[in-house]
C-alpha positions in Angstrom: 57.7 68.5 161.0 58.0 69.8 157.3 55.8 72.5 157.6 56.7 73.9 160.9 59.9 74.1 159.4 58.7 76.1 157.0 56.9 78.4 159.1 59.8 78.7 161.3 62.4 79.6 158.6 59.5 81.9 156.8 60.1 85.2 158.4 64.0 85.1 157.4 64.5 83.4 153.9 61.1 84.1 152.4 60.2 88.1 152.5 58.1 89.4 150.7 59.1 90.2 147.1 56.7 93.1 146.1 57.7 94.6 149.3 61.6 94.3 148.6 60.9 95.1 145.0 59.7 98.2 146.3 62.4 99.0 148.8 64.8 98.4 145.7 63.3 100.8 143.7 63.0 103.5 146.5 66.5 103.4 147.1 67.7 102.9 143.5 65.9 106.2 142.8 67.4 107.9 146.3 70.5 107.0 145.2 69.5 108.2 141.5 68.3 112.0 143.0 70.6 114.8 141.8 74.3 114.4 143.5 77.7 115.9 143.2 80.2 114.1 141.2 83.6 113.6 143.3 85.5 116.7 142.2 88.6 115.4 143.7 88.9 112.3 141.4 91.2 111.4 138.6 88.7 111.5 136.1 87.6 116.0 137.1 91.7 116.3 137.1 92.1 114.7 133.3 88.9 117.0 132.0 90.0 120.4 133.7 93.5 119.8 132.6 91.9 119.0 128.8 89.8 122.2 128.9 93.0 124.2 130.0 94.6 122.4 127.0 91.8 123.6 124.3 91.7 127.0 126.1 95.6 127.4 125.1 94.2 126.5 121.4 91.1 128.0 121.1 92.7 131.3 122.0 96.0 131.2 119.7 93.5 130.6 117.0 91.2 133.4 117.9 94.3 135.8 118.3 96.8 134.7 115.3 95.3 133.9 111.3 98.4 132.3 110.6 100.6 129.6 112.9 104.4 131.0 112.8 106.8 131.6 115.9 104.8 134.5 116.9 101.5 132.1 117.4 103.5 130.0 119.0 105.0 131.5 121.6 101.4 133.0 122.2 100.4 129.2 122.4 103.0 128.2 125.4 102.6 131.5 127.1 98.3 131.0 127.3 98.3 127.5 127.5 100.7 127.4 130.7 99.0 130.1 132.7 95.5 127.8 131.9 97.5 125.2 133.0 98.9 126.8 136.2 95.0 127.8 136.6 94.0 124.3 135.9 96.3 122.9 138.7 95.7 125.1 141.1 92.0 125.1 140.8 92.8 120.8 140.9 94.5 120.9 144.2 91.6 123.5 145.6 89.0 120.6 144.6 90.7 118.0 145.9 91.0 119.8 148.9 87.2 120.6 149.4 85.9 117.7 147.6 84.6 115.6 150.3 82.9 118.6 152.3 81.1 119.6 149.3 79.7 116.4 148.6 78.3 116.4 151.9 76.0 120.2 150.7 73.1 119.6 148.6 73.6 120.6 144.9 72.8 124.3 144.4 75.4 125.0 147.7 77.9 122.7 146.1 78.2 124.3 142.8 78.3 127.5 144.1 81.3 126.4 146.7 83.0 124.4 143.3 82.5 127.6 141.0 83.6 130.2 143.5 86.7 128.2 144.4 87.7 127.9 140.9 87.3 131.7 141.0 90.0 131.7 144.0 92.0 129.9 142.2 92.0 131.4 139.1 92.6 134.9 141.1 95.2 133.9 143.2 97.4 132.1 140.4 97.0 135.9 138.8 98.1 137.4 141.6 100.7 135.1 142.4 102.3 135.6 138.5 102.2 139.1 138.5 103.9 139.4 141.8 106.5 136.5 140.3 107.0 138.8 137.6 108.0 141.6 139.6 110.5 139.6 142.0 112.0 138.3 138.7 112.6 141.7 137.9 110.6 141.2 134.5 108.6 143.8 135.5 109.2 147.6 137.2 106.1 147.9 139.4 104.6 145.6 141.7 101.0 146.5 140.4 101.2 147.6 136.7 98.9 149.3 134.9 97.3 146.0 133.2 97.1 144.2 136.3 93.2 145.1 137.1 92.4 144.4 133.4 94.5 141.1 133.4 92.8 139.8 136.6 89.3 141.0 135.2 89.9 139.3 132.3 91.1 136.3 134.0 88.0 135.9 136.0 85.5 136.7 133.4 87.0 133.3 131.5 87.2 131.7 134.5 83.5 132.3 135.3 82.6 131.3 131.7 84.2 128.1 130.8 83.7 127.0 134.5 80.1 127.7 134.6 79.8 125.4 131.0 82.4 122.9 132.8 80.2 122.5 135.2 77.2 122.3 133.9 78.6 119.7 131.5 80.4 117.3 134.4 77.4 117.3 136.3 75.3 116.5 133.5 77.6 113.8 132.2 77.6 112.6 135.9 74.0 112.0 136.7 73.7 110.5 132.5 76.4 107.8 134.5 74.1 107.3 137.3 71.4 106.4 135.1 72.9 103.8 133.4 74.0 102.5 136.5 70.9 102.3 138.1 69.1 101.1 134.9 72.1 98.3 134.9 71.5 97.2 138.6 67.6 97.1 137.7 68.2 94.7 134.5 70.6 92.4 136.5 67.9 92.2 139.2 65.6 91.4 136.2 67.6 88.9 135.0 68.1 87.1 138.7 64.3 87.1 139.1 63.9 85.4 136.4 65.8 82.4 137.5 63.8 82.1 140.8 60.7 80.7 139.3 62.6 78.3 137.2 64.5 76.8 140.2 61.6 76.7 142.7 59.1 74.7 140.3 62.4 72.1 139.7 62.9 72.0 143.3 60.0 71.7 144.4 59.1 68.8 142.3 61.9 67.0 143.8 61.0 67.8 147.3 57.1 66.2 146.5 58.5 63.5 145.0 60.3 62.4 148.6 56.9 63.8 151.0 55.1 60.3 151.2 58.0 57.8 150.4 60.8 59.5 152.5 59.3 62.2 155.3 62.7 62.9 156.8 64.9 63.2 154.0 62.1 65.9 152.3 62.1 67.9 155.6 66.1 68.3 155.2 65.6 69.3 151.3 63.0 71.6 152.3 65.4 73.3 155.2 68.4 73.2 152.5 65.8 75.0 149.8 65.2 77.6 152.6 68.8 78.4 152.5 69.0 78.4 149.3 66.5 80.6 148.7 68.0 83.1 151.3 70.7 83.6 148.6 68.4 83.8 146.1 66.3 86.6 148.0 69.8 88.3 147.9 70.2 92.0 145.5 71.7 90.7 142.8 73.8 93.6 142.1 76.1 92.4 144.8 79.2 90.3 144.1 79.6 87.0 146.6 82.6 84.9 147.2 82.9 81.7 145.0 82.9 79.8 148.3 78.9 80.9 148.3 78.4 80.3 144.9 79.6 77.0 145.4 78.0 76.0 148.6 74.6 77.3 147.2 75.1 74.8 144.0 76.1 72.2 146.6 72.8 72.5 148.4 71.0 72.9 144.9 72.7 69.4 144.0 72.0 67.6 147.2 68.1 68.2 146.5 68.5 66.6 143.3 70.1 63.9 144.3 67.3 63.0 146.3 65.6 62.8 144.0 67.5 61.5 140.8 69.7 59.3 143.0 72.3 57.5 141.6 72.0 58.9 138.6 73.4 61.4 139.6 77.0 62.0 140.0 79.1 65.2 141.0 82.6 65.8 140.5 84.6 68.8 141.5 88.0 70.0 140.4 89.3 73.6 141.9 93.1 74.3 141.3 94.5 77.6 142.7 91.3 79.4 143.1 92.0 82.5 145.7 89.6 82.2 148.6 89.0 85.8 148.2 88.0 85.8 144.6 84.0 86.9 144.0 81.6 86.4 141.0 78.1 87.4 140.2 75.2 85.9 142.5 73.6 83.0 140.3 76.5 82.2 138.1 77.2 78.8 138.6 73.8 77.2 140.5 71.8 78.2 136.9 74.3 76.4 134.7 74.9 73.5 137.2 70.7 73.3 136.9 70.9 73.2 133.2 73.5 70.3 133.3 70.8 68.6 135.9 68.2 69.1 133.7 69.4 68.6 130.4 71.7 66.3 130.7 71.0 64.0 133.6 67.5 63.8 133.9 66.5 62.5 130.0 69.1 59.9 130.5 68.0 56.7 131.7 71.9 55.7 133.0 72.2 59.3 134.6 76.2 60.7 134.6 78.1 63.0 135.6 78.1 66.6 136.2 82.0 67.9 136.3 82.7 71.1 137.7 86.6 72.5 137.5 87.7 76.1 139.2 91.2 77.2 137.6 92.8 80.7 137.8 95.7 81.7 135.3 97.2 84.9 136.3 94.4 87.4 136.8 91.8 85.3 134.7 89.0 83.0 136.7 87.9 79.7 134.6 85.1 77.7 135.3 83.9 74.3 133.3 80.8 72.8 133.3 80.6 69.3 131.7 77.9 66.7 131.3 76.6 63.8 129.1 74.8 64.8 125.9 71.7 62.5 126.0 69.5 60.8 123.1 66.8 62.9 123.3 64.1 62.8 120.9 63.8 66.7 120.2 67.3 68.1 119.6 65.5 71.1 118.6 63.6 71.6 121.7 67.3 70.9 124.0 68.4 73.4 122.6 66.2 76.4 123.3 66.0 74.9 126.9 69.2 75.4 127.1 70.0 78.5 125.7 68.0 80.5 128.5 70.0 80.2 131.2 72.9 80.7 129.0 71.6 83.9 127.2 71.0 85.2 131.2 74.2 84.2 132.7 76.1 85.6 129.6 74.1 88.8 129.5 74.7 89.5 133.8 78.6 88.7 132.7 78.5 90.9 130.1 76.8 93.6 132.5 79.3 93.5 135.4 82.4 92.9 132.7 81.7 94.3 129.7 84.2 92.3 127.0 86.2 91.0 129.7 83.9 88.2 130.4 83.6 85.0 128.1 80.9 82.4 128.0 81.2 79.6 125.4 79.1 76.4 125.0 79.8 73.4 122.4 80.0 69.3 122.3 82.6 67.3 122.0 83.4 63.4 122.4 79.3 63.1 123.6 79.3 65.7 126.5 78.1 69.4 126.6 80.7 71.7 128.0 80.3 75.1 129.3 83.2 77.3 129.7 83.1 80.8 131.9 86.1 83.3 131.7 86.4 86.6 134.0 88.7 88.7 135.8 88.9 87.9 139.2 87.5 90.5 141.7 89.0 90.0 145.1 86.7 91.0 148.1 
């Protein structure tokens, strides 16, 4: 019965990893191939309202030796028609930024640099024609008006073309890093898996001969689990997974430790829709299992407690610090799953995420905090 429910569940919880290692990697490096940043975010408006700024500087500089009122009327007058330039070329962007993402990245750029052009041209135009209603100037073209637009353009061309060429740049550096992030915490999941199948397994030997039924349902619940653990770890999942797959995780053990071991579990005003990392809480649950439950003769109990304050998620893990005979070798033991659940926290939270571990009172308590993410 066991095996056929293996082969059964096979072709859906168990495929196989080279081959999804490889579609990974195929579509880490699609996704990786050259791409448009979003021109229409906040982050393009900030930067092309910066370089305006520094054009208004550079300029004044270049044009007066000495800051007095003369410089700095020179200053206000340059940097606000870079910044009328700057905001028009903005609202052009945001305008054509989701067509242009769709072109490949030579037609892009040339769409992005010759609507900055446009811009920059029709905010001259638009001036010198302001001018003239205003009465600020006699004629509606005046003489500098080709060498003012001419200018305009040849500046425009220039510090857009280096603009460019330095947002693109600084956009596929970000893609990079993300990529080689969403490789490392796939790295980091994988090397749970072995960990967890060899302790599962064992239990589910251990129950073969004496207990044939109860090893075919740890079997089925190790094929679910294992359907999580198949999963991309790049992915958030709701807590509610988490915690089913350390439920399932538990009930194998408790097959096979018994009543030894006890589970207790404490949630107070978790939101339904909060998500965490895949593999959080099953690894650190294991380690409790493992090294605190299993070397003690008595067994005890593993305590898990969910709270929120505010925008902050807390989870504690608690269990009983046995008499073992090598303190030493606990220690390490434990100290790899903590080192790779702290360093996947670190990587989808930077500084906002806090593990600690210490004793106190005979147990061994681990404390998680993170924002909470809402799906």
């Amino acid at each position: 019965m066991g095996l056929i429910c293996i082969y059964n569940l096979r072709p859906e919880t168990t495929p196989n990893p080279r081959t999804h290692r490889m579609t990974l990697d195929r579509d880490t490096k699609s996704n990786r191939s050259l791409r448009l940043p979003d021109f229409g975010s906040t982050v393009i408006t900030y930067r092309m309202l910066i370089v305006a700024f520094s054009i208004g500087v550079i300029l004044t500089i270049a044009r007066h030796p000495q800051f007095n009122h003369t410089a700095w009327n020179d200053f206000l007058l340059i940097t606000s028609f870079a910044l009328m330039i700057a905001i028009s070329s903005i609202l052009v962007l945001k305008f054509i930024a989701k067509p242009v993402r769709k072109l490949n990245v030579v037609s892009g750029g040339i769409s992005v640099f010759l609507a900055l052009l446009a811009a920059s041209a029709l905010v001259c135009e638009g001036l010198i024609l302001l001018l003239h209603e205003l009465h600020l100037t006699a004629e509606r073209w005046p003489e500098w008006h080709h060498s003012l637009l001419l200018r305009t353009l040849i500046i425009t061309a220039i510090i857009g073309a280096l603009a460019l060429r330095y947002i693109f740049v600084y956009h596929q550096a970000e893609l990079e890093q993300e990529a080689q992030q969403q490789e490392r915490l796939q790295a980091l999941q994988s090397r749970i898996r072995p960990h967890f199948l060899y302790n599962s397994m064992n239990s589910v030997a251990s129950l073969i001969r004496a207990e044939p039924e109860l090893a075919e349902k740890a079997l089925q619940d190790l094929a679910d689990v294992f359907r999580v653990l198949l999963a991309d770890a790049r992915k958030m999942v709701p807590i509610s997974v988490e915690g089913e797959l350390s439920r399932q995780y538990l009930d194998i053990e408790k097959l096979r430790l018994g009543d030894r071991l006890h589970v207790k579990w404490t949630a107070s005003n978790v939101p339904r829709s909060a998500q965490i990392p895949s593999l959080t809480l099953q690894p650190l649950i294991e380690n409790a299992v493992y090294h605190g439950i299993e070397p003690n003769f008595t067994g005890g109990t593993v305590e898990i407690e969910l709270w929120s304050e505010q925008d902050t998620l807390n989870i504690m893990i608690t269990n009983p610090v046995p008499e073992v005979t090598n303190r030493a070798q606990h220690r390490r033991g434990n100290r790899i799953a903590l080192n790779n659940v702290s360093e996947r926290l670190s990587r989808h939270f930077g500084g906002k995420a806090v593990l600690q571990n210490f004793e106190q009172l005979g147990k061994y308590h681990v404390k998680l905090r993170m924002p909470i993410v809402r799906g």
